[in-house]
N, C-alpha and C positions, 0 to 999 in steps of 0.2 A: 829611412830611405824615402826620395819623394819621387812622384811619379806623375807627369803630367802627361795627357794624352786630347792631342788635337783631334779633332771630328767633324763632320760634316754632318754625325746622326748621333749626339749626344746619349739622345732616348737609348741604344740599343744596348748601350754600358751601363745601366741601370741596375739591373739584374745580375748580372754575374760578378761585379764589383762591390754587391751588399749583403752578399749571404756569406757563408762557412767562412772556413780560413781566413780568406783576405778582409770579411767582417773584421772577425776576429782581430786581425793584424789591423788596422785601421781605427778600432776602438782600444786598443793596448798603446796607441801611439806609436807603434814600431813600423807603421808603414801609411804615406800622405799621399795620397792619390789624388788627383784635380782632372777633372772632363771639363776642357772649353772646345765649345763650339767655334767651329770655323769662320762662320758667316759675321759673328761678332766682329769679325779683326776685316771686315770687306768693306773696299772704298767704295764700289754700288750701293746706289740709293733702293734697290731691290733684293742688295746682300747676296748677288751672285757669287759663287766661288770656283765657276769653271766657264771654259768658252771655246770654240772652235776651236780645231787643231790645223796650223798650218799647213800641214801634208796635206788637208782635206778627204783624210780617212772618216770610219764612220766611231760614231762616238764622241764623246767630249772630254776636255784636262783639264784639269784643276791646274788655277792659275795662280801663278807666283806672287801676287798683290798682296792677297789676303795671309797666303802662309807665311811670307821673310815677316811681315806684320806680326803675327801670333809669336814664330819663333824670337825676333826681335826683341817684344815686350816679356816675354818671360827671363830671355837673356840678361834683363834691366835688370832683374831682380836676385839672381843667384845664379852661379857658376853651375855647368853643366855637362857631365861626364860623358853621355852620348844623347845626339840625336837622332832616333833612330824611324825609318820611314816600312812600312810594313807593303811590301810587294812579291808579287809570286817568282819575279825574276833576282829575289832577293837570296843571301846565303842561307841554306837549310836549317832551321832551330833544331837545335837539340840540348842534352843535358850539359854538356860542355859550355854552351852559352849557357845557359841559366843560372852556370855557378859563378859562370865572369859575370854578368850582368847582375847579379846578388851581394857582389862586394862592392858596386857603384853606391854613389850618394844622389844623385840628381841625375833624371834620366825624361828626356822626352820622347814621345811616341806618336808621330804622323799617321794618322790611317789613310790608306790608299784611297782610290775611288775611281770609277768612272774610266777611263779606257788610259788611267795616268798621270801622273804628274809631270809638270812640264819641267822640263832638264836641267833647266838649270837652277831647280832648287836642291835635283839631288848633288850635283857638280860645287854648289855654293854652300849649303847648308845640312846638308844629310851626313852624318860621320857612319852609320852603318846602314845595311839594307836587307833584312830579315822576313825568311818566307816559311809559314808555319808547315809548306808543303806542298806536293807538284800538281796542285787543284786552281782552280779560279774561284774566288766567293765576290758577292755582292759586293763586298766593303771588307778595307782594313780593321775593320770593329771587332770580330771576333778574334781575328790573329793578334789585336792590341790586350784581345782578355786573358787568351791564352797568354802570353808569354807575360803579361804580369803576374798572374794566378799562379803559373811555374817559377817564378823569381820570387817573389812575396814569400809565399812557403818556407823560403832556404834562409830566410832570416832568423837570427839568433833570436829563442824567443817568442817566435811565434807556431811551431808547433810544442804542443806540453810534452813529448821525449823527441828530444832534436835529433836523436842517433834515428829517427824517421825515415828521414830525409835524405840520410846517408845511406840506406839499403834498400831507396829504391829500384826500381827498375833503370837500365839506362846508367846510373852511376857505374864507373868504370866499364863500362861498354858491358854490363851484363845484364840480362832479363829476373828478373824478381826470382825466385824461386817458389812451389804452392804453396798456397796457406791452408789453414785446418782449423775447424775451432770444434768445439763442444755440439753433438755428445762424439764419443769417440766409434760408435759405430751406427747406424744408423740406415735399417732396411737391409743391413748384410753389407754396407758399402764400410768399408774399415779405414780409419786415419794409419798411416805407415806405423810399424809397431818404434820404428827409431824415434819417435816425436815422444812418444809415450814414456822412453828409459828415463829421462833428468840427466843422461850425461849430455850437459853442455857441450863440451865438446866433440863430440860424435855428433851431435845434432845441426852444430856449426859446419861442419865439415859433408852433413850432408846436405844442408840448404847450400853452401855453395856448391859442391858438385850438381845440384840439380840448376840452379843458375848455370853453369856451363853449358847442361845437356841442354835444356829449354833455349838457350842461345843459339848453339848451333844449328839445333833442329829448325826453331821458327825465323832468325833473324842472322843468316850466315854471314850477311855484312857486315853486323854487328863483331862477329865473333871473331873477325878477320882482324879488328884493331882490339882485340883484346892481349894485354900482355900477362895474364897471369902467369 
C-alpha cells in the first residue's frame, strides 16, 4: 500500500510515522508512505499556499493553485484509489473505514488547514472527506496520522499474529473485552477464576459476553448497530 500525504507542516508527520507499527510496516516493505509539502507545488515566488476569502470572513483558505498542482503531479504517476481531504465537517472515521480503506492500493491524504479549503477542489478533486471527530485541531496532520496508523496496522503482515487486529475493539461494533496478565493475584486484587480454567471455549464465550456488557454499558450507540 502507498500512502501519500499532502501538507502544509511536513515537520509534524515526523514523529508518528517513524516509530512502532507503521515503522515497522514501512521497513518490511508492506507499507510506502510519502510527506510532500505543500508549498513545493506553489506558483508564488514566496510559496504562499493560501489567501483571502471572498466572503471576507476572518481567516484564511488554502488555495487551489498549489493543491490541483500536487494532486496533478502525483496523478502522473500511478492510479489512485481515493483522495481523501481531512476536515471536521467530514464523514465520522471509524473501524468500518479503516477496513475499506486497508484493501485500497493508492491512497492520498490532503490535510486541512486554516479556516478551509476553497471548494472547489473539494467539488473537483476530493473523492472522500474524513473527520477523526466532532473537535477543531490546528491542522489536518494529526487526523492524516491517525487514520494511516489505523489502516497500516490492518495489513496482511504487518502485525506478528494478524488475528490482532481482528479482536480489536470497534471490530463488529464491539468494545474489546478486559485483559489480565501475570501474576494472577496481586494485593488481594484477583484475575476472574474463568481465565485461569484452559477451557477455550468458556473463556471465548466469556470475553465476548463481556464485549457485549462493556458495549452497552459505555458506548450504547455502538451497541445499537451491533447484530450479534
Amino acid at each position: 500500500m502507498r500512502i501519500d500525504i499532502i501538507t502544509i507542516l511536513p515537520e509534524m508527520l515526523e514523529s508518528p510515522l517513524n516509530h512502532s507499527i507503521v515503522k515497522r510496516a514501512r521497513e518490511k516493505g508492506l507499507a510506502e508512505i510519502h510527506v510532500h509539502s505543500l508549498r513545493d507545488f506553489s506558483s508564488d515566488k514566496h510559496r504562499r499556499v493560501d489567501d483571502y476569502s471572498f466572503s471576507k470572513g476572518a481567516g484564511m483558505v488554502m488555495a487551489i493553485q498549489p493543491i490541483e498542482k500536487a494532486i496533478e503531479t502525483l496523478k502522473k504517476e500511478r492510479d489512485y484509489d481515493e483522495i481523501i481531504f481531512t476536515t471536521p465537517d467530514g464523514k465520522l472515521f471509524d473501524q468500518k473505514e479503516a477496513n475499506t480503506l486497508s484493501l485500497k492500493k493508492n491512497i492520498i491524504i490532503l490535510c486541512g488547514h486554516y479556516k478551509g479549503v476553497d471548494q472547489r477542489v473539494r467539488d473537483h478533486f476530493i473523492t472522500k472527506e474524513i473527520s477523526i471527530g466532532d473537535y477543531v485541531l490546528t491542522g489536518g496532520e494529526l487526523a492524516a496520522a491517525v487514520i494511516t496508523d489505523s489502516v497500516v496496522r490492518l495489513l496482511p503482515g504487518v502485525l506478528s499474529d494478524e488475528t490482532s487486529a481482528l479482536t480489536d475493539s470497534f471490530q463488529d461494533y464491539l468494545l474489546s473485552p478486559p485483559v489480565y496478565t501475570r501474576p494472577a493475584e496481586y494485593k488481594g486484587m484477583k484475575v476472574p477464576e474463568i481465565l485461569l480454567s484452559g477451557n477455550d471455549k468458556l473463556i471465548d464465550d466469556w470475553k465476548h459476553q463481556q464485549s457485549i456488557e462493556r458495549t452497552k454499558k459505555l458506548r450504547p450507540d455502538l451497541y445499537k448497530k451491533y447484530s450479534g
